[in-house]
C-alpha positions in Angstrom: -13.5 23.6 -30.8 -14.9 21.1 -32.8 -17.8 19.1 -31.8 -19.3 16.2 -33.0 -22.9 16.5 -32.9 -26.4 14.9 -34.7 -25.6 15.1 -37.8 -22.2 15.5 -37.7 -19.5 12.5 -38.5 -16.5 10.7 -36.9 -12.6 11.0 -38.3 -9.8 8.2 -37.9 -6.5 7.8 -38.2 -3.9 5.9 -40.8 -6.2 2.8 -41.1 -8.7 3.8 -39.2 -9.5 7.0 -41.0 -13.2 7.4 -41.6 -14.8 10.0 -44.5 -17.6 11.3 -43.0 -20.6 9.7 -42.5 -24.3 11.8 -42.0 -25.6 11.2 -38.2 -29.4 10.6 -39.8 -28.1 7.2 -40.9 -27.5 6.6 -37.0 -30.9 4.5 -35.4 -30.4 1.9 -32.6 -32.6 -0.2 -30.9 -32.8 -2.1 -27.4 -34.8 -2.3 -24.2 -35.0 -2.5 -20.6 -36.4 -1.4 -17.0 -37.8 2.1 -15.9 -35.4 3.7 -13.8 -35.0 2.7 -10.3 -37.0 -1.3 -11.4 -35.4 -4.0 -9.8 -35.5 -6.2 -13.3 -35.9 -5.5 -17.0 -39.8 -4.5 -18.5 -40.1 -5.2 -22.0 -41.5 -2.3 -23.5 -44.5 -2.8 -25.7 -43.4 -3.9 -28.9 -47.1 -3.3 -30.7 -47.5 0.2 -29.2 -46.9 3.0 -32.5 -43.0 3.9 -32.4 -43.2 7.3 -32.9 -40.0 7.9 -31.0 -36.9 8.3 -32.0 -34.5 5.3 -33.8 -31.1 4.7 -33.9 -29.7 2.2 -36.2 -26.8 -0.1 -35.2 -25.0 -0.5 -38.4 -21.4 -1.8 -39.9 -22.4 -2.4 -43.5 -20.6 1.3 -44.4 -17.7 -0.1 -42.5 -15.9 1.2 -38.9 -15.2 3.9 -37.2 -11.3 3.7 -34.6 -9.7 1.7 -33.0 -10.9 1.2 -29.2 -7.4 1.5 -26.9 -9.2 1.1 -23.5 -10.0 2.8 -20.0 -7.4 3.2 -17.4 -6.2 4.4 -14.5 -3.3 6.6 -13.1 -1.2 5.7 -10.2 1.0 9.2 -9.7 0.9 12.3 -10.4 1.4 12.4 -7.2 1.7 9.7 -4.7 -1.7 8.7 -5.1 -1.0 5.1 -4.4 1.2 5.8 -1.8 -0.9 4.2 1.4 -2.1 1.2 -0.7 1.1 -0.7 -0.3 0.6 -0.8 3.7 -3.1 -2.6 3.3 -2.3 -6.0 5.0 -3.5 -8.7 3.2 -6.2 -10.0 2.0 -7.1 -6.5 1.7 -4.6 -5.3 -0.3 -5.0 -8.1 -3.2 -8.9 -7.5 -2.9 -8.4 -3.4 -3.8 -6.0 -4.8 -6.9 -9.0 -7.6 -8.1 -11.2 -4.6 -7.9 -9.1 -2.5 -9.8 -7.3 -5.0 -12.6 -8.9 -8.2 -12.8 -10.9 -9.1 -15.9 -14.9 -10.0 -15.4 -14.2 -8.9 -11.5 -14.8 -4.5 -11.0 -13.1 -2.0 -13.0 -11.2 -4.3 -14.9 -8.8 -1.7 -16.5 -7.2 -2.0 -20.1 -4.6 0.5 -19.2 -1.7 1.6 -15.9 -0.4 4.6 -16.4 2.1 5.6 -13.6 4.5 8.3 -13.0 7.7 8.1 -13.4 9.1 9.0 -10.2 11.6 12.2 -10.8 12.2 13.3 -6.6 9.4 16.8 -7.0 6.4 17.0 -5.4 3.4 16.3 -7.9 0.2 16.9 -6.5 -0.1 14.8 -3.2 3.6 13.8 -2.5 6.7 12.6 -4.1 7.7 10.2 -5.7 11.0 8.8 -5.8 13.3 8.7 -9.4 15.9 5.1 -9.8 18.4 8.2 -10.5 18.9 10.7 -7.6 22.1 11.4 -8.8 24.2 11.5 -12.1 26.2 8.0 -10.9 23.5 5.8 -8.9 20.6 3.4 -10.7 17.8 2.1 -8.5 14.6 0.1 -9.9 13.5 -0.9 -7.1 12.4 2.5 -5.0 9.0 3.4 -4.9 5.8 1.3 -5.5 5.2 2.2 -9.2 6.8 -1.1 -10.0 4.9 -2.9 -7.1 1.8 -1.8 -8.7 2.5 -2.6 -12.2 3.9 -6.1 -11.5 0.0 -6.7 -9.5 -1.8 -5.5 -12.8 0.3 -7.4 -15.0 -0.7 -10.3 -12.4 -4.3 -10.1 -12.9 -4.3 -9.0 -16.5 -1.5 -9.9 -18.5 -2.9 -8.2 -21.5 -3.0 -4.5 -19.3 -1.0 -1.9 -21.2 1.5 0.2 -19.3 2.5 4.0 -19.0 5.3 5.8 -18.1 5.3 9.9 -18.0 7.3 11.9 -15.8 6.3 15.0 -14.0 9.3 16.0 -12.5 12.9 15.3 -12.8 16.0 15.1 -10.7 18.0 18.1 -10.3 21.0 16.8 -11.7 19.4 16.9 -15.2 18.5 20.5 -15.6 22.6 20.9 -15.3 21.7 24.4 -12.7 18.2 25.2 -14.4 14.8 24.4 -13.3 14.1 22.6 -17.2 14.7 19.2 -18.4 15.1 20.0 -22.2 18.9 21.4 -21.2 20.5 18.6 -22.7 18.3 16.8 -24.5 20.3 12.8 -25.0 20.6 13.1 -21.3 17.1 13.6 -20.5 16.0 10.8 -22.9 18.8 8.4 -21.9 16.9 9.4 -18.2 13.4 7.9 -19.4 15.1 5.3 -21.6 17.1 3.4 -18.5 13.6 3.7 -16.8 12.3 1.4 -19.7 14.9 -0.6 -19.5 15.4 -0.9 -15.9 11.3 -2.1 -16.2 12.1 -4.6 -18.1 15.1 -6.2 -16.8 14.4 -6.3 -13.3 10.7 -6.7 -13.1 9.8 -8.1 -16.8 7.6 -5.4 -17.4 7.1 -4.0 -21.1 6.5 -0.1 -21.4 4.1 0.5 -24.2 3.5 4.3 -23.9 5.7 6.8 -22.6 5.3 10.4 -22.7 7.3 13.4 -22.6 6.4 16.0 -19.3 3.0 16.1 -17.6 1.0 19.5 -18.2 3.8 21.0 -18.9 6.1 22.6 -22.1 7.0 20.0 -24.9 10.7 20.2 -26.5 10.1 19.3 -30.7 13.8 18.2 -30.5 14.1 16.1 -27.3 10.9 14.4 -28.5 12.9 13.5 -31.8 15.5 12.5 -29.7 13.8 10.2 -27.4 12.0 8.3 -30.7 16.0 7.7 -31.8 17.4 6.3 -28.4 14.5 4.0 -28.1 14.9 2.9 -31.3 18.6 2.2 -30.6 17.7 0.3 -27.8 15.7 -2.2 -29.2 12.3 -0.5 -28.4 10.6 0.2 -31.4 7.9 -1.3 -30.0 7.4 1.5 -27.6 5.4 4.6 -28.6 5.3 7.8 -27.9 2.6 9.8 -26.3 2.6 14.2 -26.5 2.2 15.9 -24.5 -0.2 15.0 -22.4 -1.1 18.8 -22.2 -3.4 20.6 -24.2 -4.3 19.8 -28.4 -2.5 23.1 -29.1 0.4 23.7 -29.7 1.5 20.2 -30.1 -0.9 19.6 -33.2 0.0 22.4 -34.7 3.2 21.6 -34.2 2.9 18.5 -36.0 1.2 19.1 -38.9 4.2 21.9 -39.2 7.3 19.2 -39.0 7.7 15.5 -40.4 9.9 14.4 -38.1 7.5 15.2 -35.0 4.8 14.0 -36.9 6.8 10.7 -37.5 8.2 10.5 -33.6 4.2 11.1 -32.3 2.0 7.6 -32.0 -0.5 9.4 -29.7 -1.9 13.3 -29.2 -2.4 12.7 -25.5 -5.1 15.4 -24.5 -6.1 16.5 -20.6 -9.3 17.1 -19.5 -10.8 17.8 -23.0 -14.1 18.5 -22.5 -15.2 15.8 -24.3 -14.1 17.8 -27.8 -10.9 17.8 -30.0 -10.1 20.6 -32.7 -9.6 20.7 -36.5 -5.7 20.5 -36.3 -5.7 17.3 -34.1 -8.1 15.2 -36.2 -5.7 16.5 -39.5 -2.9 14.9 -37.9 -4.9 11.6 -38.5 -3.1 10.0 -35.3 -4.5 8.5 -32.3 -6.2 10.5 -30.3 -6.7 10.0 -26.3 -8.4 11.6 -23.2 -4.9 10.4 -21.5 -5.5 12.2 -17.8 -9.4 13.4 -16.9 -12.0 12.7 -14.6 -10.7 13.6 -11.6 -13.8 14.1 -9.6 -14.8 13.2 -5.9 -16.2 9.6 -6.3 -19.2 10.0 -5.0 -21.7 9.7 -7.5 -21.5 12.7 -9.4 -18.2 11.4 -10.0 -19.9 8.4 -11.2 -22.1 10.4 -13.5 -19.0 12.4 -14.4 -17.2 9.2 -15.7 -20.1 7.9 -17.8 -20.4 11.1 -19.4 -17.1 11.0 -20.2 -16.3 7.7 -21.4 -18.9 8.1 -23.9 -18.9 11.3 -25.1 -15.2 11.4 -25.4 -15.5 9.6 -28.3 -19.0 10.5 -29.7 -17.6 13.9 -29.5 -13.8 14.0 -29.8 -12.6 11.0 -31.1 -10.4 10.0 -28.1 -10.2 6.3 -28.2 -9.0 6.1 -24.8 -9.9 7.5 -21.6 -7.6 7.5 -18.2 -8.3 8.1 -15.0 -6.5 10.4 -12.4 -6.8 8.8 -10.4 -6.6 4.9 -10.2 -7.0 4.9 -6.2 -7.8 7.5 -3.9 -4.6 5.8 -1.4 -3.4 9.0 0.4 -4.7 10.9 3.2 -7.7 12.9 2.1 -7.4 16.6 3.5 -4.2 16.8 0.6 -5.2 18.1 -2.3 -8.1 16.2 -4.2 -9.0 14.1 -1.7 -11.0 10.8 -2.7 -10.9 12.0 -6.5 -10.1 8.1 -7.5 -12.3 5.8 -8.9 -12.5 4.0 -5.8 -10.9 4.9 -2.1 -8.3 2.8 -0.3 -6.8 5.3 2.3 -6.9 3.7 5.9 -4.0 0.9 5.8 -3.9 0.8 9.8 -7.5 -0.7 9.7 -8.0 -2.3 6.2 -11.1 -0.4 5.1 -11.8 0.5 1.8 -14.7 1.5 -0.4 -15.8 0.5 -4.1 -17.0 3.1 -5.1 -19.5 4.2 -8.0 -16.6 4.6 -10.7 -15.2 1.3 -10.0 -18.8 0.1 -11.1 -19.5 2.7 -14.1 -16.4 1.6 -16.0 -17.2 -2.2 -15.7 -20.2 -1.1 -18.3 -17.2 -0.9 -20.5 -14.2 -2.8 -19.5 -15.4 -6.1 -19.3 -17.5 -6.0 -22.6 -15.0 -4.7 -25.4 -11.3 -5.1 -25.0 -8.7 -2.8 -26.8 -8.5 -4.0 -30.6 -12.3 -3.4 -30.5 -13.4 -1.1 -33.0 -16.4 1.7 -32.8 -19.2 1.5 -35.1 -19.6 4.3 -37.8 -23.1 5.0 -36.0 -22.8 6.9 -32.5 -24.0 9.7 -31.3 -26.1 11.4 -28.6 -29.9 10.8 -27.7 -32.0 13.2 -29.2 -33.8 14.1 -25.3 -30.2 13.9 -24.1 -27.0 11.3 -23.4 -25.7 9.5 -25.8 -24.9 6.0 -27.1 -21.4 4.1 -28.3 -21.3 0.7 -30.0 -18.1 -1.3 -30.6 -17.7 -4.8 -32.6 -14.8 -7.2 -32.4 -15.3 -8.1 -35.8 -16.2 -11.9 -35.2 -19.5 -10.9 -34.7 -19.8 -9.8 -31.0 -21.6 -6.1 -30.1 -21.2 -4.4 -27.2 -23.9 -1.2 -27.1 -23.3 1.5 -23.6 -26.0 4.4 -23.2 -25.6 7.1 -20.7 -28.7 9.8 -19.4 -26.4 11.4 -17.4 -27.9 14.8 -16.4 -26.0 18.2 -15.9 -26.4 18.5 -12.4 -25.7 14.5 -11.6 -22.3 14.4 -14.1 -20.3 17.7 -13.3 -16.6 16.4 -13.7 -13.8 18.7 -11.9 -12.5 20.3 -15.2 -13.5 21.7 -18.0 -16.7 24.0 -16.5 -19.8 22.0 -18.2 -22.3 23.9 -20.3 -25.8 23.5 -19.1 -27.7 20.7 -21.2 -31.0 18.8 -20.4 -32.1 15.4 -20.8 -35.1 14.0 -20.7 -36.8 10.2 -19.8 -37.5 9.2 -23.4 -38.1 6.0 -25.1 -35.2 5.3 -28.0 -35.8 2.4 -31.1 -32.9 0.3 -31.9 -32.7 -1.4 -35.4 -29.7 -3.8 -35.7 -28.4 -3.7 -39.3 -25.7 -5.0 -41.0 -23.5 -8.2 -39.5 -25.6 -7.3 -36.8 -29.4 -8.4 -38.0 -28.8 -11.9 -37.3 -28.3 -11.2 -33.5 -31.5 -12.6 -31.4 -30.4 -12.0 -27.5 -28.3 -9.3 -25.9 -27.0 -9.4 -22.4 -28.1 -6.5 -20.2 -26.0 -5.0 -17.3 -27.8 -1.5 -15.8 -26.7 1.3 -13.2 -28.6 4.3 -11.8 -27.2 6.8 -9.8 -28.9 8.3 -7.0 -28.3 10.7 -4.5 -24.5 11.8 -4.0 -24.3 9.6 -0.8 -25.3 6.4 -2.8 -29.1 6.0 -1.9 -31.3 4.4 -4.2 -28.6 4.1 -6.6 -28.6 0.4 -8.6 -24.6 -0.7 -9.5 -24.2 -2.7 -12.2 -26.9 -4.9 -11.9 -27.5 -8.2 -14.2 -30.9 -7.8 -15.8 -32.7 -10.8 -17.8 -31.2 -11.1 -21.2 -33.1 -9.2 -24.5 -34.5 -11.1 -27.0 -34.5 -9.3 -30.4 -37.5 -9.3 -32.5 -36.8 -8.5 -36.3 -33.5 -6.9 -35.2 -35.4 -4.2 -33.8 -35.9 -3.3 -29.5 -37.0 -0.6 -27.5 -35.9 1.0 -24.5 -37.2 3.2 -21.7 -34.8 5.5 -20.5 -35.1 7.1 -17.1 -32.4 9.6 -15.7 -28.9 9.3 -14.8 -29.0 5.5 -16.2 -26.0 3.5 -17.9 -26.6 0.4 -19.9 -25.1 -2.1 -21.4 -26.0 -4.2 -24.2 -23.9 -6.8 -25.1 -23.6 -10.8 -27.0 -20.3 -11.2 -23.8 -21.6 -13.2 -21.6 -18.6 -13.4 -19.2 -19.3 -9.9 -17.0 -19.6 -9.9 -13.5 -20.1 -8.1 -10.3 -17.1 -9.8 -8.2 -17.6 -9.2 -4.8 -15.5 -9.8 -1.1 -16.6 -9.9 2.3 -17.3 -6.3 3.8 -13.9 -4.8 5.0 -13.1 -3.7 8.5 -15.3 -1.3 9.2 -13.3 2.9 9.1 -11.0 4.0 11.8 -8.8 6.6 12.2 -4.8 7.0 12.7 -4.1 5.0 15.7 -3.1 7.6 18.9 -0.5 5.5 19.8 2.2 5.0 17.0 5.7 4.2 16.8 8.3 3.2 14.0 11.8 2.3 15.0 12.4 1.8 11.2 14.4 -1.9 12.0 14.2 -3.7 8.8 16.7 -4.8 7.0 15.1 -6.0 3.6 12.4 -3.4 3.6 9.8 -4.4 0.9 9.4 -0.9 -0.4 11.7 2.2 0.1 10.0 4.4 2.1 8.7 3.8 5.9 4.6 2.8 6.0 2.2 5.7 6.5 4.7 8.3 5.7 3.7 10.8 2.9 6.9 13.1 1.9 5.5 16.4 0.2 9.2 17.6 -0.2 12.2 15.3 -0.5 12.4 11.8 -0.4 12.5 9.6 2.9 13.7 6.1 2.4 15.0 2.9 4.8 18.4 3.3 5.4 20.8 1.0 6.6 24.0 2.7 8.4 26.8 1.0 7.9 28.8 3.6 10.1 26.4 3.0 13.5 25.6 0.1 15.6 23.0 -0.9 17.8 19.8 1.5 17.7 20.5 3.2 15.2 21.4 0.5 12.6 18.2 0.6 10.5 17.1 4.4 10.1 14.9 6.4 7.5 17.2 9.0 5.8 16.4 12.0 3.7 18.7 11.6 0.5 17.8 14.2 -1.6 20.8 17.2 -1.7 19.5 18.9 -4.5 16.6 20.5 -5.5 14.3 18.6 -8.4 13.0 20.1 -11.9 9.9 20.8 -10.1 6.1 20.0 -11.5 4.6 21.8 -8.4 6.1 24.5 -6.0 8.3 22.1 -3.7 9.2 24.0 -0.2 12.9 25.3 -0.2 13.0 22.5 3.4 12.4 18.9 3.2 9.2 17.4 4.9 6.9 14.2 5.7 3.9 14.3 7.0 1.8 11.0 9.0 -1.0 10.6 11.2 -4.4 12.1 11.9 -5.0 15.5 10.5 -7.6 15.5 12.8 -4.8 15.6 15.5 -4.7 18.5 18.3 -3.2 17.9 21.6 0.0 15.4 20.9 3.4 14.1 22.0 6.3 13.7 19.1 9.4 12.1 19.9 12.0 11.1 17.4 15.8 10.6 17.6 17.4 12.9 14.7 21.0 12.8 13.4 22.4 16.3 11.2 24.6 15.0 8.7 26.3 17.8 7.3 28.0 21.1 8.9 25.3 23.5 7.9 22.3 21.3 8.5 18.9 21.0 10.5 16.4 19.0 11.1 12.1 19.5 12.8 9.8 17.1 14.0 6.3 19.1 14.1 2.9 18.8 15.0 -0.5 20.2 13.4 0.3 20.6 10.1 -2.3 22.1 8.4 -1.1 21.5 4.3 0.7 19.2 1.9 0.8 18.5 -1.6 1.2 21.2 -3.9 0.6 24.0 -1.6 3.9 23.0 1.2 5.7 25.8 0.8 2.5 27.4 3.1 2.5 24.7 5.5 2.0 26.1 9.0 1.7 24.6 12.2 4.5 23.4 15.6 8.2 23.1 14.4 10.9 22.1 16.4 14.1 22.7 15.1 17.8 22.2 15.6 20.5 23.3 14.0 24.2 21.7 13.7 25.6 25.3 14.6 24.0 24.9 18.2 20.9 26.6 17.8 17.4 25.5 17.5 14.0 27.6 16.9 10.4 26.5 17.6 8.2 28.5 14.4 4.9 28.6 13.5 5.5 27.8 10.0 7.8 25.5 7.7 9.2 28.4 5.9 10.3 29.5 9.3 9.0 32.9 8.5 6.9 32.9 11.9 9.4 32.4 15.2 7.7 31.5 18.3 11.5 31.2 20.2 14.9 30.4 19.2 18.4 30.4 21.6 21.0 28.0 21.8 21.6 24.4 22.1 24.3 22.1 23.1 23.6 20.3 18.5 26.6 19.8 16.4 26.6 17.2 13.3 27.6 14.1 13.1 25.2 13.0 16.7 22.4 11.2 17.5 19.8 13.8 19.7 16.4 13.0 21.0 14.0 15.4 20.1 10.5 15.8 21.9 7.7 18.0 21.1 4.7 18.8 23.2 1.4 20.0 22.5 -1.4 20.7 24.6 -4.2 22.9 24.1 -2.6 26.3 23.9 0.8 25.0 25.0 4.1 23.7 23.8 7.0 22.6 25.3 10.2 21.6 23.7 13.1 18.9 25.2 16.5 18.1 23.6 17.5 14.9 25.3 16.7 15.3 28.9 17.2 19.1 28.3 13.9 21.5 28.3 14.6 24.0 26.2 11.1 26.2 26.2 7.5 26.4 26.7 5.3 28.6 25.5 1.9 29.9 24.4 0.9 28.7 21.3 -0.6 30.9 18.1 -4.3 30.3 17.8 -3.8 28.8 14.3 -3.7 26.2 13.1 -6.0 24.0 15.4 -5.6 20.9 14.0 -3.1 18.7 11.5 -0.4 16.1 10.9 2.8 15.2 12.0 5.7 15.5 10.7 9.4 15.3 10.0 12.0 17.0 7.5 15.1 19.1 7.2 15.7 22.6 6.5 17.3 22.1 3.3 17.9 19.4 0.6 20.5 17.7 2.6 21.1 14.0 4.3 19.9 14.0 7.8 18.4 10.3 9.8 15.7 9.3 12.0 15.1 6.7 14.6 12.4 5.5 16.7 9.6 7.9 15.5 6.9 7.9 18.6 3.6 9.6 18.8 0.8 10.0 21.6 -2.2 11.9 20.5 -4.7 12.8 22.9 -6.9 15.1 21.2 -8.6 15.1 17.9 -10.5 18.8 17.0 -13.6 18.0 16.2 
């Protein structure tokens, strides 16, 4: 790989194309507090500089284009409990997350288009389960975009898929099988975005981590073109730099399609063949880190040395809010955490505050100066200019063991506390005060850490300051004046799954498709209203899948939502269930030990029935594990009560008013959600969804 160290120079593309440019010429200069001081200490200006300087400089003209920080909502079903926060929480996570001069204040919404497959923590439903039906309004994706567009109508959205709909792959697991259908696919998403929630698409991309198609990218550049959507670029393939550079620089008409080399968890560094494609060049999924803060420190790192490094002029984060329970997989690897809709809590946490030192001092249009780099005791520094004479200066000390990020592994470094000269050259000589905004992490539970605190503005003496840097410290250095820590009131203090739940699913203009608290990890469970039944069973929540997706992840071969308390041990399920087709079955289950991307292992209490008149109690979705099975008086086409028990090292199962067994349980698993599904990808209802816990493992 290629790095971009002292000494070394930064490349751009079309316009923004740079020739390189010797690091020596780099010297800045600024000041501020030890580490851990509760306001800003001038250093000495008479004291011998000795130290190191870094000059701030645009005379030799600028380096890219900044394109912004953002966030990612998908990928999969990380948003998915936000929607249930009741208000005022709910808008107060969004201001946190979206709203200029508030928190985070992101540039950029990048959400997954929903395709039916299981994509890290859930599902996410596509507006085309099948060849003949069009839906924009399933899901929250367009809930969420509509919010940030709300609060920032200058936010730039997203859209990449990670899985498809079966119906697409025409029998194979592969969406390239027909190319114009696959593209008219993501085009009617587009579309669909705009004419029922006026929301403009800006990027789309072509399929997450996985295989690119040359010719369905061509395609796809054509059919948005003949849809009126120029405007709309292109983004590949969110993947690796190889081969899709290559790739490039090896046909015209890709290299024409491609806007944007989308990159995943870089490293920080690009290669030759990227940068001689002279595009755009992003960090367009990284981070992913718990948010404690060494996920902080990972995210300062980053959104420096991304560019300082590799040229990536934007950074995203999976993901944009930790909003799903967090024993799936990556649990609380957000930039803040939002995952207890039942009792309103939430947590801002360190990242939230770490990209404010960005977002809300240079906007996208922004360029970077010529003269980055890193700190010669360790970190680095970034400066960007909107060209009418504002500067906007960030320095991170974050140290090995304080910034570890998820992905790539991180080659040891060291930094030191030093004391760095900045000289302000250029358009930039005439500048007398700077604003200062200053972070240090602390331990990873948050003590003695300072978040974005306002220090006392710099003055500038002969364009020159100075600056004491401690460890693990961000600053910002900047002529906006307009930042701020927003704040609310504390939230409701944590609490778990309520004991006592029940859902009867009785809404007839549900705000969102699928049932509150729910998380599907296989299939999609949506409101349903039965046109065919009266009375109870009116209003139901129906799993409509009845074919299996172009998966991202490995989807179980059964259907399956989980809710509740992982925590859960001793419980009572009760749920009325109704087998649509001849050869179907459905299970309500208890302790369920896994979801997300590792379902197809899921073990725990199933209770099944079968429209041929059996049912089974297993150990395990995949049914490989059979605690009892025998016969029972189940046929399609009926509503059935179904109740499970479990207690200690006991279970009993009732169909109707009709015990069926009980039995000694396995000794594993102990603990885990509830949960419904079916045993195939077929329709099958449920009503009046009723839990009792009694015992949480501790």
């Amino acid at each position: 790989m290629e790095t971009c160290e002292t000494g070394s120079s930064l490349t751009g593309a079309g316009g923004r194309f740079l020739l390189p440019l010797p690091l020596r010429l780099l010297s800045l200069s600024l000041l501020l507090s030890q580490a851990g001081a509760s306001s800003a200490r001038y250093f000495d200006r008479h004291t011998p500089r000795r130290d190191p300087s870094y000059v701030l400089d645009d005379v030799s003209g600028l380096g890219r284009v900044f394109d912004g920080v953002g966030g990612l909502s998908g990928g999969g079903a990380t948003s998915r409990l936000l929607v249930n926060y009741p208000e005022p929480y709910r808008s107060e996570i969004l201001d946190y997350l979206f709203k200029p001069n508030f928190g985070a204040s992101l540039h950029i919404l990048k959400v997954e288009i929903g395709g039916d497959g299981q994509t890290t923590d859930g599902t996410e439903p596509s507006h085309m389960h099948y060849e003949d039906d069009e839906n924009y309004f399933r899901g929250y994706e367009w809930w969420l975009m509509k919010e940030a567009k709300k609060r920032n109508p200058n936010i730039k959205l997203i859209g990449l898929p990670w899985s498809f709909p079966g119906w697409i792959g025409h029998g194979q697991n592969w969406p390239y099988a027909q190319p114009q259908i696959t593209a008219l696919y993501v085009v009617s998403w587009i579309l669909g975005a705009k004419q029922h929630h006026n929301l403009d698409i800006d990027y789309i991309g072509i399929w997450n981590e996985r295989s690119f198609d040359s010719q369905y990218i061509k395609v796809l550049r054509e059919m948005l073109s003949q849809n009126g959507l120029k405007r709309v670029k292109i983004i590949a393939s969110d993947y690796l730099w190889l081969p899709i550079s290559f790739a490039m620089l090896h046909d015209y008409e890709l290299m024409k399609a491609v806007d944007v080399i989308g990159a995943h968890y870089p490293g920080t560094h690009t290669i030759p063949e990227a940068l001689k494609t002279q595009k755009i060049l992003w960090s367009s999924e990284d981070y992913s880190t718990f948010n404690d803060e060494v996920g902080g420190g990972c995210w300062a790192r980053i959104l420096n040395q991304n560019y300082v490094n590799g040229n990536m002029t934007a950074t995203i984060a999976w993901n944009l809010v930790a909003s799903y329970y967090q024993q799936l997989p990556f649990g609380r690897d957000g930039l803040m955490t939002a995952q207890e809709p039942w009792s309103g809590h939430y947590v801002v946490e360190s990242p939230i505050w770490i990209s404010a030192h960005t977002t809300q001092f240079a906007q996208p249009g922004w360029q970077y100066l010529k003269t980055v780099g890193h700190l010669v005791k360790g970190g680095s520094y970034v400066a960007l200019t909107d060209g009418l004479g504002n500067l906007t200066i960030i320095i991170e000390t974050m140290t090995h063991k304080h910034s570890k990020c998820i992905r790539p592994p991180l080659p040891f470094f060291k930094v030191s506390e030093q004391i760095a000269n900045f000289s302000l050259s250029g358009s930039f000589k005439q500048l007398r005060t700077l604003q200062v905004w200053y972070s240090k992490l602390g331990d990873k539970t948050g003590n003695n850490s300072v978040l974005f605190k306002q220090l006392p503005p710099l003055k500038i003496n002969n364009g020159t300051v100075t600056l004491k840097l401690g460890l693990d410290e961000v600053y910002t250095l900047t002529t906006i004046t307009t930042g701020q820590k927003g704040s609310y009131p504390i939230p409701p203090e944590s609490q778990p799954f309520p004991k006592s739940y029940k859902d009867d699913f009785n809404i007839r203009n549900p705000p969102f498709s699928e049932a509150p608290n729910f998380a599907d990890q296989t299939g999609v469970f949506e409101y349903f209203t039965n046109a065919e039944q009266e009375g109870d069973h009116a209003f139901t929540l129906r799993q409509v899948l009845t074919q299996r997706p172009i998966t991202w992840a490995a989807d179980a071969d059964q259907t399956i939502s989980v809710i509740g308390d992982y925590n859960w041990k001793d419980l009572a399920i009760s749920c009325d269930v109704y087998i649509e087709t001849p050869h179907g079955g459905v299970f309500i289950a208890g302790r369920v030990n896994k979801g997300g991307e590792v379902i197809r292992s899921a073990a725990g209490i199933f209770f099944w029935v079968f429209a041929d008149g059996t049912y089974q109690v297993t150990n395990d979705l995949a049914r490989l594990l059979i605690l009892t099975k025998g016969h029972a008086n189940v046929s399609a086409g009926k509503w059935y009560t179904l109740t499970l028990n479990i207690k200690d090292s006991s279970v009993n199962v009732i169909l109707d008013n009709t015990h069926l067994w009980e039995g000694v349980l396995p000794l594993y698993p102990k603990n885990g959600w509830a949960a419904i599904g079916t045993h195939s990808f077929e329709f099958a209802q449920f009503d009046n969804f009723h839990i009792e816990a009694t015992n949480v493992h501790s």
